[in-house]
N, C-alpha and C positions, 0 to 999 in steps of 0.2 A: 035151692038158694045156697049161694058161697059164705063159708063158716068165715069170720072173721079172724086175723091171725094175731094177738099181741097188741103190744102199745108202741107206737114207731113217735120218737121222740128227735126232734130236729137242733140241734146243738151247732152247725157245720161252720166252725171257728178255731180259735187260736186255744193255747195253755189255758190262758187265763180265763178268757170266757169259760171255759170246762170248767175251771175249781171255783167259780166264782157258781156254778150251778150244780155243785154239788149239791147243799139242801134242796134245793126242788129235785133233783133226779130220787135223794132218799127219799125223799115225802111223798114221791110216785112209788117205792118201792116198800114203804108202807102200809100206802092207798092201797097199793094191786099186788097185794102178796102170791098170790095165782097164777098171777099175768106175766107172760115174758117181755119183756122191757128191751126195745133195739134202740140202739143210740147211732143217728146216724151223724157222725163226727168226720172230719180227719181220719186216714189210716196212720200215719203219724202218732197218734196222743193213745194208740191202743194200750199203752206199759202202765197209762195213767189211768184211764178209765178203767183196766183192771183193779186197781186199785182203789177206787170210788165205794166199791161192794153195791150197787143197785143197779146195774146193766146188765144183762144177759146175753148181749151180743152185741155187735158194733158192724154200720152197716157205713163201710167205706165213704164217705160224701165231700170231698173236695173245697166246696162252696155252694150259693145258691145255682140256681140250676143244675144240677147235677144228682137232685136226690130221684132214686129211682128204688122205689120195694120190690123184692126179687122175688118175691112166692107171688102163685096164684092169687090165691083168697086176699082181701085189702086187710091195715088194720084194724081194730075194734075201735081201737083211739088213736088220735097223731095231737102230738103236742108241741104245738112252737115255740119251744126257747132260742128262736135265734133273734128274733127281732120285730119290728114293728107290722111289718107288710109292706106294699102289697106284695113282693116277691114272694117272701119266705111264707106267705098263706097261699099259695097259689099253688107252692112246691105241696105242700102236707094235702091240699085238695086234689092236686094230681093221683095220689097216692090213694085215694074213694076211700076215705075211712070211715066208718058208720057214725065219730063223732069226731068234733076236734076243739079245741083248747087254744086260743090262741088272744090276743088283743085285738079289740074291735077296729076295723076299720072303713072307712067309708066305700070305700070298694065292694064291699063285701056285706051290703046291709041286712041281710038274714041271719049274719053269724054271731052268736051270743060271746061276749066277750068283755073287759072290763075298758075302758078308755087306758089309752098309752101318756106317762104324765111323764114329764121333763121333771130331772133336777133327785130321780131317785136313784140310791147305789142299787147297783145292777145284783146285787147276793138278792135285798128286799122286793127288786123290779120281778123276779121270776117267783119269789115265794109269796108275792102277791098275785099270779098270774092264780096260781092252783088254789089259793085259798076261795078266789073267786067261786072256780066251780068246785068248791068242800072240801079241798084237800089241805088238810093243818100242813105246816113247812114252820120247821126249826132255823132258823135264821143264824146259827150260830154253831152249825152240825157241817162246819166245814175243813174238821180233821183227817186227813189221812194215814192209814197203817205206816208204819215205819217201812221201807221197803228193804225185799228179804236181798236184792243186789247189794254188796259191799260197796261201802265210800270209796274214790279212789283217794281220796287223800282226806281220812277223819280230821277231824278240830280245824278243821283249817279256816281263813275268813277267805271268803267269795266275791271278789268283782266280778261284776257283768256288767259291763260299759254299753250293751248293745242295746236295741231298743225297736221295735217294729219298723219306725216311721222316723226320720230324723230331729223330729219337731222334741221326741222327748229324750233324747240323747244332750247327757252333760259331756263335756267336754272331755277326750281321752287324756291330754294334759291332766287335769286337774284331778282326773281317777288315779293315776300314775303317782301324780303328789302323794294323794291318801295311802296308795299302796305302799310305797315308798318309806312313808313315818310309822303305819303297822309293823310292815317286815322289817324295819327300825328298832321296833319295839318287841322283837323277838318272835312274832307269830309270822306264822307259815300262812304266803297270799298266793292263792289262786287266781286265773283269771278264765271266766268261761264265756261263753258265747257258740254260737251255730258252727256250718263247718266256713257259712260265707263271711262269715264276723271274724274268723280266725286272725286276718290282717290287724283288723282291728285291737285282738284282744293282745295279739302279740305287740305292738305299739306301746300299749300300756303297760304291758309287763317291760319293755325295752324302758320307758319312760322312769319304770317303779326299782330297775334295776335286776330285774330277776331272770331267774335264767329261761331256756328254754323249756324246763320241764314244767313252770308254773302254768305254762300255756296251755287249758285245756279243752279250748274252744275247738269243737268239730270230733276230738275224741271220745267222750263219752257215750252220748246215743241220751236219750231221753230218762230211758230206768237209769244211767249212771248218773244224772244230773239231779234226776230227786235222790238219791242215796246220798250224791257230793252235797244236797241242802239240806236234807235230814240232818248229818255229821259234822254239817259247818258248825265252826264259833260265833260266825256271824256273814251274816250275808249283806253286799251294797250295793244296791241298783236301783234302776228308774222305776217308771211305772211299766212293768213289763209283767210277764208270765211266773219269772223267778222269782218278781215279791212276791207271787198269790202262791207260791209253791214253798218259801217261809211260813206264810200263813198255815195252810195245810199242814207245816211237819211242828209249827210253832218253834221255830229259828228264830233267834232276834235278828232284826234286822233294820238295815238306816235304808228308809224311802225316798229318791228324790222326785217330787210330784212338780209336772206342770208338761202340759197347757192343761190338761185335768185334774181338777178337785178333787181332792183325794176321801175329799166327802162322799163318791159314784164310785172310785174303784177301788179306794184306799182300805186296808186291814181293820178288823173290831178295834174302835175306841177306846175298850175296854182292852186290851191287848200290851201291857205294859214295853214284851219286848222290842214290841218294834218303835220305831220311830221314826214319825212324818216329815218330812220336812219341804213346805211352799211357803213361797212368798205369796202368795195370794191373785195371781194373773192367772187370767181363763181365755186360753185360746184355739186353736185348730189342733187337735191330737194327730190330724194326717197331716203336717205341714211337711215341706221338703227341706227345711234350714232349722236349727236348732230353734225352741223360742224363749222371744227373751227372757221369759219370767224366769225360767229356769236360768238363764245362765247368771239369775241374780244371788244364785245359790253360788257360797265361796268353798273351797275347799277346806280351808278351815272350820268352819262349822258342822262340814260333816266329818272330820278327823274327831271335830268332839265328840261327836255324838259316837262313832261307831267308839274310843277309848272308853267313855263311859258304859258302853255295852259290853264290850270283853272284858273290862277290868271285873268281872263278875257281882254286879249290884243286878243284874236281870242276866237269868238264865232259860233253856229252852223250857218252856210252857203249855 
């Protein structure tokens, strides 16, 4: 009989989904002190999930279909933190694990598992998956080491105008405005984004008046981008990967949320530095045009919010 190899744990998503599953990865690394722990993620997000402290290895995975375990022997466990089913249980049963972890689904009715509930933030969605089968999860253990990469540019405040899907992108004007009355008021603005956002970020830097060096979308690489939000004075962007990446270094930060509730993917409550900001509209996070709820949000409002945060009454936490 073939010895079973490990815990093979399915994540295969963006930034944010990663840090947003930090607790549940430690709460498995906890659980299975023993046990080697393979996160199959993105090749991409590896600088980050080095950083996590509970993975033992990272096993390349693109997206759904694509997971494939590369040793003989199956795992002991597969655990799916990517999402509801039926795909992403198909993938972890591909995989013959001798047990698996995952949200029940109708498809699947021999598999023990908890019901999938609408309407919960996704940190509590996962740390209620493991509690199901016995595994305690801190809900609140979603700190990251400082990373040992230098800022390219300490203190600085951080636009990122960009955003996965254009539904949650605010307006590059209006980003430009705020950067504008910052680097007015004497701080040094950054502008980051991918290497494909680079147009983008440069727009707003053009818009905000700065020069060509603020621009630092597409140059840093992913370790320079948590180092540049570690060392920020404050960071300003959507609901993207860079707010959960404030979160993690506890950066303050101005959130602009919509078409999602910042109630599902929004920072601890408890969290004084950062600051939410929706007007209350819930609609498609994949949409292809900005939505409206968002662009009820004024630039003003967030110029206040982010002066209040550098003026130093909330500092990193």
């Amino acid at each position: 009989m073939a010895v079973n190899r490990g815990i093979l744990v399915l994540r295969a998503l963006g930034l944010g989904d990663l840090l947003t599953a930090v607790p549940a990865l430690r709460a498995l690394r906890r659980a299975f002190p023993g046990e080697r722990i393979v996160l199959a993620a993105p090749s991409g997000l590896a600088e980050i999930v080095a950083m996590v402290g509970a993975v033992d290895e990272g096993l390349p995975t693109p997206g759904l279909g694509a997971l494939r375990w590369p040793w003989p022997n199956p795992p002991r466990l597969a655990v799916n933190l990517h999402g509801r089913g039926p795909r992403s249980i198909r993938d972890v049963l591909a995989q013959h694990p001798a047990e698996v972890a995952s949200h029940a689904h109708p498809d699947f009715p021999d598999l023990p598992g908890p019901p999938w509930q609408d309407g919960l933030h996704e940190v509590d969605r996962w740390c209620r998956l493991l509690e199901f089968f016995g595994v305690p999860a801190d809900r609140a253990d979603l700190r990251l080491p400082p990373p040992s990469t230098p800022s390219p540019a300490p203190g600085a405040v951080v636009v990122h105008p960009g955003a996965a899907f254009p539904a949650r992108c605010w307006p590059a004007d209006r980003y430009a405005l705020v950067a504008r009355r910052l680097a007015g008021d004497g701080h040094r603005v950054v502008v980051t984004g991918s290497a494909a956002e680079r147009d983008l970020a440069a727009e707003v830097a053009a818009g905000a008046g700065l020069g060509d060096d603020a621009v630092l979308a597409g140059r840093t690489g992913l370790a320079g981008l948590a180092a540049l939000v570690a060392g920020a004075r404050l960071v300003i962007c959507g609901d993207t990967g860079v707010g959960h990446l404030a979160t993690a270094f506890g950066t303050p930060s101005v959130l602009l949320f919509g078409p999602t509730p910042p109630r599902l993917w929004g920072p601890p409550r408890d969290a004084p530095q950062h600051v939410v900001l929706w007007v209350g509209d819930v609609g498609d996070p994949h949409g292809d045009r900005p939505f409206p709820g968002l662009l009820l949000l004024h630039a003003d409002r967030v110029l206040a919010a982010a002066r209040r945060l550098v003026r130093g009454s909330v500092a990193h936490a």
